[in-house]
C-alpha positions as CSV (number, residue, x, y, z in Angstrom):
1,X,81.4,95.5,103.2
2,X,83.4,97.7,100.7
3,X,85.0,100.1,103.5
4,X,86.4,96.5,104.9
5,X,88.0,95.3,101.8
6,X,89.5,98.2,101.2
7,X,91.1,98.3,104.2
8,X,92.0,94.4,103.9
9,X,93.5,94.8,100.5
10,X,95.5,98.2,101.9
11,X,96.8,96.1,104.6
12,X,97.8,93.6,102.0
13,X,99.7,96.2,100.4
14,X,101.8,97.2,103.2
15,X,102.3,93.6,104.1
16,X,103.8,93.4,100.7
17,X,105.6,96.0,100.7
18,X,107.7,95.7,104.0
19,X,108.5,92.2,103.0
20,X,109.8,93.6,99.5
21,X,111.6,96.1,102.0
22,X,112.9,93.4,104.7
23,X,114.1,91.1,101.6
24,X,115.9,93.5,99.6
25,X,117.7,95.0,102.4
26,X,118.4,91.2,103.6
27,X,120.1,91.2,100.2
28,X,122.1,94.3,99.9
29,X,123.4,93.0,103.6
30,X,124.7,89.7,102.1
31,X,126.6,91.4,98.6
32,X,128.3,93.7,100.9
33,X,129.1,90.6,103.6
34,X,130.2,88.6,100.3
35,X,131.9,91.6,98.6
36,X,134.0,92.3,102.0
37,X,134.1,88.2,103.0
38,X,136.5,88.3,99.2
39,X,139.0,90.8,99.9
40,X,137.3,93.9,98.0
41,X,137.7,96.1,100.3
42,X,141.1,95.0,101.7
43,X,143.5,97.4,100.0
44,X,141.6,100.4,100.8
């Protein structure tokens, strides 16, 4: 019974963590579409 929780909560984990991953880089996608989208870039 332990050696399956473990593995259950360890799979958790990841789970966690690649959605932390997927939503942060979601986010860094829309500042740099918004940054761009307003002309921050457009003198470079």
């Amino acid at each position: 019974m332990k050696s399956s929780e473990g593995s259950n909560s360890l799979r958790k984990k990841l789970q966690n963590s690649i959605f932390k991953f997927i939503l942060i880089s979601i986010g860094i996608s829309v500042v740099i579409f918004s940054y761009q989208k307003d002309g921050l870039f457009f003198g470079i």
